[in-house]
C-alpha positions as a printed NumPy array, in Angstrom:
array([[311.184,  27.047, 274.133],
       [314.132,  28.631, 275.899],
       [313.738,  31.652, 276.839],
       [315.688,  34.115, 279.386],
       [318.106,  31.288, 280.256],
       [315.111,  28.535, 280.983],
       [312.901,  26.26 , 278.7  ],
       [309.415,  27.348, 279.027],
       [306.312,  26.214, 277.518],
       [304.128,  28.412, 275.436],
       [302.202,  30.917, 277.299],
       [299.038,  29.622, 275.71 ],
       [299.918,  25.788, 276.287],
       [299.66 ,  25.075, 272.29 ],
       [301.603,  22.4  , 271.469],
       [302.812,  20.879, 267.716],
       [304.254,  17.472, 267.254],
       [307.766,  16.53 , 265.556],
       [308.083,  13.97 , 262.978],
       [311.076,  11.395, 261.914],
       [310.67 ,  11.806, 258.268],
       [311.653,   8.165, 257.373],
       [309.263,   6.776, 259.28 ],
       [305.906,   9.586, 259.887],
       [306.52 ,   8.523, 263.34 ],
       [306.006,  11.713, 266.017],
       [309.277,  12.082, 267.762],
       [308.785,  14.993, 269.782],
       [306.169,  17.771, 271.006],
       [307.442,  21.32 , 271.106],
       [305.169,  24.728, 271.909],
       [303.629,  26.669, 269.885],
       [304.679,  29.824, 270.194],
       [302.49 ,  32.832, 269.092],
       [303.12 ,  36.893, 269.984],
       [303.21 ,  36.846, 273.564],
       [305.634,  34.214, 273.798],
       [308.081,  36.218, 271.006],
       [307.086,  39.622, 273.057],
       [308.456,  37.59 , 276.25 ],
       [311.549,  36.696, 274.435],
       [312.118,  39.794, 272.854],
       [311.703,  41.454, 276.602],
       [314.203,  39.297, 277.491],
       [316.821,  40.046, 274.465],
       [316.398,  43.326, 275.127],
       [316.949,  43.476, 279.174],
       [320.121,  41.506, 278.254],
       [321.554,  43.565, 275.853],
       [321.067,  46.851, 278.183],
       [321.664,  44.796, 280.938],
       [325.409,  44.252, 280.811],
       [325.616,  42.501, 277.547],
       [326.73 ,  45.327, 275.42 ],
       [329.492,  46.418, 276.87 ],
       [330.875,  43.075, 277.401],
       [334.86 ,  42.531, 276.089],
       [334.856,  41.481, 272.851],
       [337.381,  39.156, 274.3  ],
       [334.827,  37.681, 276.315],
       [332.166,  37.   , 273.613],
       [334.461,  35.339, 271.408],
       [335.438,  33.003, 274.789],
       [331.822,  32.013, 274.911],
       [331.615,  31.115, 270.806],
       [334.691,  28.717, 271.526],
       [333.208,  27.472, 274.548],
       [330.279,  26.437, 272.27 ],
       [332.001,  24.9  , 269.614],
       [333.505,  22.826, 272.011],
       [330.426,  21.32 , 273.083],
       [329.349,  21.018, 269.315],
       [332.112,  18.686, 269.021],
       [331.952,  17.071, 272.467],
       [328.004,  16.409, 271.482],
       [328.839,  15.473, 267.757],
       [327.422,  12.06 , 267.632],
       [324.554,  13.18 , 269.775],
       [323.753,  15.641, 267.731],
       [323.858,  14.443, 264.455],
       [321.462,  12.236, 265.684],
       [319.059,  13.881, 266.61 ],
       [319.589,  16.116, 263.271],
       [319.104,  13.489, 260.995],
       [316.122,  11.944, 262.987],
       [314.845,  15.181, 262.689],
       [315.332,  16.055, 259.209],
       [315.861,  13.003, 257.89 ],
       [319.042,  13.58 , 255.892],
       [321.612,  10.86 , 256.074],
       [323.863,  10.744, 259.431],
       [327.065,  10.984, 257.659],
       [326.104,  14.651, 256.427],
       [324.732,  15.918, 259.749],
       [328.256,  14.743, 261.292],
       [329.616,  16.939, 258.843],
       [327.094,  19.807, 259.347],
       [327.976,  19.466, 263.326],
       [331.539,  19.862, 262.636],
       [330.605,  22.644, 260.529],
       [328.209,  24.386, 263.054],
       [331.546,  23.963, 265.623],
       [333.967,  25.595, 262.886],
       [331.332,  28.344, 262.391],
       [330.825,  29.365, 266.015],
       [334.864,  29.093, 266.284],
       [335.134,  31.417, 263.562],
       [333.225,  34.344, 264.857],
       [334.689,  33.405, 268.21 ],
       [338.374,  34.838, 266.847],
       [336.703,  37.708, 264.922],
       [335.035,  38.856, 267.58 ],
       [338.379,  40.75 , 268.698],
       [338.432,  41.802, 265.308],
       [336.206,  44.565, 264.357],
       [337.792,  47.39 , 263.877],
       [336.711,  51.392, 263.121],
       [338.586,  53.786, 261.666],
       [340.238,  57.447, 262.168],
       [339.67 ,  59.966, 259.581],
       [341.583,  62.563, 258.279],
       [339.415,  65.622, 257.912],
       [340.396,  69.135, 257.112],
       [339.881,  71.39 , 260.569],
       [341.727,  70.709, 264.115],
       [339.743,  67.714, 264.653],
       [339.825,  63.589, 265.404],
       [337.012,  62.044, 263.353],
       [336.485,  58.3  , 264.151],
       [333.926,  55.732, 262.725],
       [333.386,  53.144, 265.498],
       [330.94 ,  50.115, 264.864],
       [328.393,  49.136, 267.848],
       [326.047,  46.443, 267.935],
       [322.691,  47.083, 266.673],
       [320.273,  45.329, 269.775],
       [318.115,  42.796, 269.351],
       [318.334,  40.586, 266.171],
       [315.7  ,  38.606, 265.261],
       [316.78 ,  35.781, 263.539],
       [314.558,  32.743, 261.151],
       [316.191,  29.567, 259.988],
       [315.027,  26.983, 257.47 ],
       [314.647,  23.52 , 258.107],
       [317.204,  21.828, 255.555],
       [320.414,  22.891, 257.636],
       [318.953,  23.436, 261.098],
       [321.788,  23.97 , 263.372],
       [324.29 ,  25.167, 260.576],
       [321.718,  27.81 , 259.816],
       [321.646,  28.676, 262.997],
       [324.95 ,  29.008, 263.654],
       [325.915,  30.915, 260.193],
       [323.658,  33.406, 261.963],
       [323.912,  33.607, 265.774],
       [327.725,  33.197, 265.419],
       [327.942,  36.838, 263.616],
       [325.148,  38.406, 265.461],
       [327.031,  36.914, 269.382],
       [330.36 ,  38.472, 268.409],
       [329.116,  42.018, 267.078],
       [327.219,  42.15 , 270.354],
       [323.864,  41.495, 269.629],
       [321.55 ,  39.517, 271.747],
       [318.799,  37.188, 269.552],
       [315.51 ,  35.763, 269.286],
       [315.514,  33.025, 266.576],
       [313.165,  30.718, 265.572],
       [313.721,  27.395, 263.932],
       [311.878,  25.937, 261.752],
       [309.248,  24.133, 262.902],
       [309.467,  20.831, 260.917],
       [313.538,  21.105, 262.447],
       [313.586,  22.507, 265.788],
       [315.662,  19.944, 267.782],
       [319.284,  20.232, 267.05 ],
       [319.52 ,  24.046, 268.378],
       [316.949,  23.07 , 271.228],
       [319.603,  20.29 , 272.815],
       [322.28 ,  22.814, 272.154],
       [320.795,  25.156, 274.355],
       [321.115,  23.139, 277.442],
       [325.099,  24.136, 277.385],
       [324.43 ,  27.803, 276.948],
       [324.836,  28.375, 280.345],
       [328.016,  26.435, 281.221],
       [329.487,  28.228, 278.169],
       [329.179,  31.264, 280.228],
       [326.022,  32.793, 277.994],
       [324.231,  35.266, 280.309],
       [319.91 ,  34.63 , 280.13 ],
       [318.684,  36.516, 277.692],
       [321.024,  36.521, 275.187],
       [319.974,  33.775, 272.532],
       [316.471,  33.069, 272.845],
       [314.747,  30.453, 270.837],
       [310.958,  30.676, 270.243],
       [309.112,  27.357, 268.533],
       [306.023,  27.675, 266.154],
       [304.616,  28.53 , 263.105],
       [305.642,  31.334, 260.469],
       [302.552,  33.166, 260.405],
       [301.682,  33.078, 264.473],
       [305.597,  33.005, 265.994],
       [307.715,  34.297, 262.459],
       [305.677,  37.237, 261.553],
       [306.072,  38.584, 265.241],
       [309.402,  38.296, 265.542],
       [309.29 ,  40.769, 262.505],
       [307.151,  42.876, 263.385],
       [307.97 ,  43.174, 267.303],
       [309.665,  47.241, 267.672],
       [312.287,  46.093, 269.767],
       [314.178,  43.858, 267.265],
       [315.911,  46.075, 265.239],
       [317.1  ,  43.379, 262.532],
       [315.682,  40.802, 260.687],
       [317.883,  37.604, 259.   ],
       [315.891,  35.086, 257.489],
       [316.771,  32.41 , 255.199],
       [313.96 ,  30.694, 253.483],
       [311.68 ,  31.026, 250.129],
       [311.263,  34.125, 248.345],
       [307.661,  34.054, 248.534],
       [308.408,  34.499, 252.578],
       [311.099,  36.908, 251.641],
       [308.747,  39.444, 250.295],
       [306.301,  39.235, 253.205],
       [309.191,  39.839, 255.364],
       [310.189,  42.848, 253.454],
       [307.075,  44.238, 253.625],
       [306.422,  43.713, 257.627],
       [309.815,  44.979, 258.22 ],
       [309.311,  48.462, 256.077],
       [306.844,  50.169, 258.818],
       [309.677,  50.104, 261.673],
       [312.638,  50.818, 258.903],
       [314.097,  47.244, 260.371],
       [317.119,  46.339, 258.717],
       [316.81 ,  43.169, 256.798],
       [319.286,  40.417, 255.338],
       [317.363,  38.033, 253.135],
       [318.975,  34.702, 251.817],
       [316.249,  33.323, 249.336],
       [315.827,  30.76 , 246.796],
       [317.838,  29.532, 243.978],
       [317.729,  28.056, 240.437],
       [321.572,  27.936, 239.653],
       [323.315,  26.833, 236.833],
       [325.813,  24.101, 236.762],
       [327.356,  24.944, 233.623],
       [329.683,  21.824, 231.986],
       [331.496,  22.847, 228.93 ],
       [332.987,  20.035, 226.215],
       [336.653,  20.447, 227.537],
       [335.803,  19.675, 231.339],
       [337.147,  16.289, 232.951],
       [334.189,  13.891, 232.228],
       [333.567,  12.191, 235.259],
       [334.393,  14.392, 237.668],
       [331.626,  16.681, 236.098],
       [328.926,  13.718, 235.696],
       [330.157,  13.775, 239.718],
       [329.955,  17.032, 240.261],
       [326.343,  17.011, 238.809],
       [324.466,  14.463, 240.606],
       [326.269,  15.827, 244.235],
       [325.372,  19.53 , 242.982],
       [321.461,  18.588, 242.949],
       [321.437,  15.481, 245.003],
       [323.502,  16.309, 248.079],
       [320.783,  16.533, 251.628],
       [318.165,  15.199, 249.206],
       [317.833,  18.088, 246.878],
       [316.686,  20.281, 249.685],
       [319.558,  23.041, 249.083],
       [319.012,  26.741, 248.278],
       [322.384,  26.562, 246.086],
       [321.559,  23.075, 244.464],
       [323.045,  22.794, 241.292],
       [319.555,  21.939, 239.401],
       [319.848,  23.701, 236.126],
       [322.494,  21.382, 234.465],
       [323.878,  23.311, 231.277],
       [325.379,  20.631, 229.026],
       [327.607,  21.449, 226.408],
       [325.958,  19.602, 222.986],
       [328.764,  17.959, 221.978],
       [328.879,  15.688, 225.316],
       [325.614,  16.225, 225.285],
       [324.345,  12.53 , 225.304],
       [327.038,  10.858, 226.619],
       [326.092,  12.962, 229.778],
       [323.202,  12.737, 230.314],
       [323.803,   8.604, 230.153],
       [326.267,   8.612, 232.289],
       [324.522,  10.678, 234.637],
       [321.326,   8.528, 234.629],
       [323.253,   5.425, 234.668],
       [324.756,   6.812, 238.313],
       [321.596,   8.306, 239.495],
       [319.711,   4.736, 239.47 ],
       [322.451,   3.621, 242.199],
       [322.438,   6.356, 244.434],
       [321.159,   4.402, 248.161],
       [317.887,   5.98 , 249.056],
       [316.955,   4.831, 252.369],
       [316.358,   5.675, 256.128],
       [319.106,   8.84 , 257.276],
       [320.026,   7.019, 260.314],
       [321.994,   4.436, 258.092],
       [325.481,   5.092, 257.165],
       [324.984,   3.415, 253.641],
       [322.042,   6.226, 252.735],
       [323.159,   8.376, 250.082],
       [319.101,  10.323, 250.025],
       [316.831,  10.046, 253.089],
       [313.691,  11.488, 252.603],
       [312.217,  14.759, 252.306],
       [311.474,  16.853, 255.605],
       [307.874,  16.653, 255.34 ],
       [304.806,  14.746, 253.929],
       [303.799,  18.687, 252.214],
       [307.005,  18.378, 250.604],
       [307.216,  15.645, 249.322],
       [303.803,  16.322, 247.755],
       [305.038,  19.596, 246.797],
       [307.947,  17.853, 244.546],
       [305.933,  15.208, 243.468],
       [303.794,  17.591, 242.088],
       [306.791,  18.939, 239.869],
       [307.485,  15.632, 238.756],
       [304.314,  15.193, 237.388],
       [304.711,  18.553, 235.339],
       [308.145,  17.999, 234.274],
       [306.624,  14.639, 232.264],
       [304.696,  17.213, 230.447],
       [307.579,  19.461, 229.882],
       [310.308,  17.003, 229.156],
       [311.918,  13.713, 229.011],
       [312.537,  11.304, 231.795],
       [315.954,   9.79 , 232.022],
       [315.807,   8.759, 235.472],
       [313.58 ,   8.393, 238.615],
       [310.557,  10.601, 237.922],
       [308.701,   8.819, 240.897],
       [308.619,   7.085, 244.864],
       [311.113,   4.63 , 245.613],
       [309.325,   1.145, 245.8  ],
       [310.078,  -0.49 , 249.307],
       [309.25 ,   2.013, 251.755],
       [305.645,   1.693, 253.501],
       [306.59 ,   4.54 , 255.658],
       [308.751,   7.832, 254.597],
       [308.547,  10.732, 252.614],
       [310.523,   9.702, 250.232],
       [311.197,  10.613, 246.237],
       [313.702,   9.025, 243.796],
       [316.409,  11.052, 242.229],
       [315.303,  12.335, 239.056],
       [316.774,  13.301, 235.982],
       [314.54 ,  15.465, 233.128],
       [316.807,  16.365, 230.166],
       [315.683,  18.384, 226.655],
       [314.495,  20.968, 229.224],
       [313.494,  24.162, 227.561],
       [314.652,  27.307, 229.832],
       [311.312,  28.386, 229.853],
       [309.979,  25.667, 231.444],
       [308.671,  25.598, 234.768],
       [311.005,  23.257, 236.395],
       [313.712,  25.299, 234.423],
       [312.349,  28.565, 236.364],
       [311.004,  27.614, 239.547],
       [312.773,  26.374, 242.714],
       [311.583,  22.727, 243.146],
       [313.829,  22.107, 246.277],
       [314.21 ,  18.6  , 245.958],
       [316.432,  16.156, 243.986],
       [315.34 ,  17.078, 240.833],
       [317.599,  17.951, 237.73 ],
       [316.851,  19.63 , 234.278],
       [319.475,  19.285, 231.762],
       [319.524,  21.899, 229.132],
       [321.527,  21.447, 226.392],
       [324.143,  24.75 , 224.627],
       [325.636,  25.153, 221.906],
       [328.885,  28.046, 222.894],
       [329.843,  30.368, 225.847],
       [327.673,  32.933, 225.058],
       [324.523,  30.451, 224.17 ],
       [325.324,  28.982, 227.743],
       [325.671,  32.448, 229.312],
       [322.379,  33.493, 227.816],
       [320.647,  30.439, 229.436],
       [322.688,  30.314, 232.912],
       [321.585,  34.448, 233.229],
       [317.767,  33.77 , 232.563],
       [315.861,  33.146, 235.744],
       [314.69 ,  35.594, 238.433],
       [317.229,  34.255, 240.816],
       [321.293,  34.691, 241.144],
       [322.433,  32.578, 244.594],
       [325.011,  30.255, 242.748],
       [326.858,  29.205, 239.786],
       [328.764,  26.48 , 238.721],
       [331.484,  26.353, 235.855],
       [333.114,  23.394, 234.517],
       [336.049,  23.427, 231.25 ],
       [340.147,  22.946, 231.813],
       [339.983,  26.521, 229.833],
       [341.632,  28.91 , 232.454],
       [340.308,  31.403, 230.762],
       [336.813,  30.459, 229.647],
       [336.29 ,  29.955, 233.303],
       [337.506,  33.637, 234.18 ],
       [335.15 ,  34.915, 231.219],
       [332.125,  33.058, 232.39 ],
       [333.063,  33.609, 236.302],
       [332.504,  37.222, 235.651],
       [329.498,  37.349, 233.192],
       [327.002,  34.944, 235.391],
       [324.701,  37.453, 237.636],
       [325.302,  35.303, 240.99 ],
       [326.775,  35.74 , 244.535],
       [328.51 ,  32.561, 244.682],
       [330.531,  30.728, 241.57 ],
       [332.176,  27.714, 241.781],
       [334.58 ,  26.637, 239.189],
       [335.41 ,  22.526, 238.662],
       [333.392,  22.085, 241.908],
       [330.079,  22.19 , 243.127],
       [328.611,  23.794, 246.852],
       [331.893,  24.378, 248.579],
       [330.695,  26.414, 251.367],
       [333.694,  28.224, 253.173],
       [332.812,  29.95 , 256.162],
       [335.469,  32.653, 255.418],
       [333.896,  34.05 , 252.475],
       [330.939,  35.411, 251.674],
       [327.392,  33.642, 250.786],
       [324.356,  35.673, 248.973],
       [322.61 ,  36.007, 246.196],
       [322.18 ,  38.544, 243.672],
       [318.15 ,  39.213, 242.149],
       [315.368,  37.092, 243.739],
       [318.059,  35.32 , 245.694],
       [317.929,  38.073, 248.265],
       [321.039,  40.844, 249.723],
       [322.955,  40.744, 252.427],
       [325.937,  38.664, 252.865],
       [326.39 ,  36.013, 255.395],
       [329.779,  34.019, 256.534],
       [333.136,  35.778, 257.099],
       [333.519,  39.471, 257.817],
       [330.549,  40.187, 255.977],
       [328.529,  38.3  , 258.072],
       [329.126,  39.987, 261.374],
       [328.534,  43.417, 259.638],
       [325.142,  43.036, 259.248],
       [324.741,  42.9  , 262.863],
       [326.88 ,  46.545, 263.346],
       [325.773,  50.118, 263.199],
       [328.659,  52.442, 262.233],
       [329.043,  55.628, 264.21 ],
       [330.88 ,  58.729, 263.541],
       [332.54 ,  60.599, 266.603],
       [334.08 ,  64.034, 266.385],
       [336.504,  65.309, 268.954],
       [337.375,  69.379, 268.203],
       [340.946,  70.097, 268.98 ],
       [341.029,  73.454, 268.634],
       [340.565,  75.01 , 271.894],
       [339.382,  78.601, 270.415],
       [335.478,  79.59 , 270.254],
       [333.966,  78.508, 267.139],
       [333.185,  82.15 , 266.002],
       [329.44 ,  82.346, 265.418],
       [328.553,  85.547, 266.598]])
């Protein structure tokens, strides 16, 4: 772990092993941290933020966040590496999530200089000012399907408020931010002020939550984890940003270009093997292209390159762990029950080694079914057929989630309609999972509050203060 500026082994020597998803091979050992290790950290977040950290130039701060993404980029190849080793997703999208981690951190490097208060015009001789501060120690959980983007979306904000951090990655993905680490200190990062703790959820998450000297929680993750978060977090009043699970819509209306929907569908649910929170996996077909769709789609599906990450000809690697790969092949077998099979629906042959699962296509979904409702988190698509706007509105609006939306037609206007009636944080119109950093990303519902990316993002990490300065010299008359 790294911890106060040093890597450190867990206090109680635990160790858990690292696996290369295509081949079960153990890659690495990392510790196993449990409460005291997290209480050491936090010690440490907290001595640096007192310490000298919080009233360090803004100026400064965001020089450290570029200093960082410069060593994303000089590390790129290295890094990716190690990502997709890690994770198993193909090495062609962890290039792109390292240039996105560097973008990210150089993003909240130039708004770091750029969080303002305000003066407020009251009605007595006075100077009212809000002023925003950080809030401490942030505590900070990532998921395993975008390790170091995740980790940047969040320690990028959290750095240039003026927080310092404990974070813990997940531990099926803890590598990528790990190797990072060893530049903190040439980038001029004093000790204390990211600290990353290794482990489970319920012996190193759950006290990261529940430690009183983290004042804020971020956690992205399943809403089943949400909840328990919620929950811990209530007894100290922490605040809490939540970025949960999804079941979105990709909505494609008769009118829309043809193929670059049938595109845009099998990247929306297919992209880093399924194992997005925004994925596209509710396909809303229009019933007039109805069939011609869902050919066209199937016919595309059964070429996608499924294979080991580390080649650059992989289109899928497979799934981050054995238990999830079980976990979707356990939808599978209930969306045979529920529906029809037009592609995949099974394990690739060829592969003796690797958690792997085809790309599958179920179409004459009901709504109501499960893998209609629940969030399989794996490349998995239901196609539902509509027959109008409103019948497609109806469908796209009933699940307990609201992350993301996708809208598809040439009608400028349709797509302003639908745009505002879907109940989601994120819409996309003729595209699917455009993430940009300047704008914001959160769900509405089960998908969980609190906005990450752009401004929004480093508010979460801000208290807001109100200072009054009296101007009138005379006594204030109370007796």
């Amino acid at each position: 772990m790294f911890i106060n500026g040093k890597f450190v082994n867990a206090k109680s020597g635990k160790t858990f092993d690292v696996f290369d998803p295509a081949t079960e091979q153990v890659i690495a050992t990392c510790p196993a941290g449990e409460a005291a290790d997290v209480a050491a950290a936090a010690a440490a977040a907290k001595a640096a933020f007192y310490g000298g950290w919080k009233a360090t130039s803004a100026q400064e701060r965001g020089r450290i966040l570029f200093k960082i993404a410069d060593r994303i980029r000089a590390r790129r190849d290295e890094l990716a590496r190690i990502e997709t080793l890690n994770s198993g997703k193909p090495i062609v999208e962890s290039e792109y999530d390292m240039d996105d981690s560097a973008v990210c951190f150089e993003y909240y490097g130039g708004l770091a200089t750029k969080i303002n208060g305000e003066v407020i015009p009251v009605p007595t001789n006075a100077m009212v000012m809000a002023v925003k501060e950080p809030m401490g120690v942030a505590g900070q959980i990532i998921p395993w399907n975008y390790p170091l983007a995740m980790a940047a979306w969040k320690l990028g904000p959290a750095i240039a408020a003026g927080c310092t951090v404990v974070i813990k990655p997940a531990e099926q993905t803890p590598l990528s931010l790990l190797a990072l680490a060893k530049d903190f200190e040439a980038c001029g990062l004093p000790p204390g002020v990211i600290n990353i703790v290794t482990g489970m959820g319920p012996e190193c998450g759950a006290p990261i939550v529940a430690h009183p000297d983290i004042r804020k929680i971020a956690f992205t993750g399943s809403a089943e984890v949400g909840k328990l978060i919620m929950r811990s977090a209530a007894d100290q009043l922490k605040r809490v940003s939540l970025e949960l699970g999804g079941k979105s819509p990709n909505i494609f209306f008769a009118d829309s270009d043809f193929e670059a929907a049938v595109d845009g569908a099998l990247f929306g649910v297919f992209i880093n093997q399924g194992e997005v929170c925004s994925a596209g996996s509710r396909v809303l077909v229009q019933q007039e292209i109805y069939k011609k769709f869902v050919d066209a789609c199937a016919a595309k599906a059964k070429t996608i390159k499924v294979g080991p990450g580390i080649e650059r000809e992989t289109k899928m690697g497979p799934l981050v762990s054995a238990e999830q790969r079980d976990r979707v092949k356990g939808y599978l077998d209930i969306g045979k029950k529920e529906a029809k099979v037009a592609a995949g629906g099974g394990v690739p042959k060829g592969f003796s080694k690797g958690w792997y699962v085809e790309p599958t296509i179920f179409y004459d979904v009901d709504n109501g079914a499960r893998i209609a409702q629940e969030e399989i988190f794996g490349p998995v698509m239901s196609v539902i057929p509509f027959k109008d706007e409103a019948h497609a509105l109806e469908i796209a609006n009933a699940t307990p989630y609201g992350l993301a939306a996708a809208v598809w037609t040439r009608d400028i206007f349709k797509a302003f309609r639908v745009t505002r009636a879907l109940e989601a944080g994120i819409v996309w119109v003729n595209h699917m999972q455009p993430t940009m950093l300047e704008a914001p990303w959160g769900g509405y519902k089960m998908s969980g509050f609190g906005r990450e990316l752009g401004h929004w993002g480093v508010e979460e990490y801000l208290e807001t203060k109100q200072i009054y300065i009296n101007l009138d010299e005379a006594p204030i008359g109370w007796y």
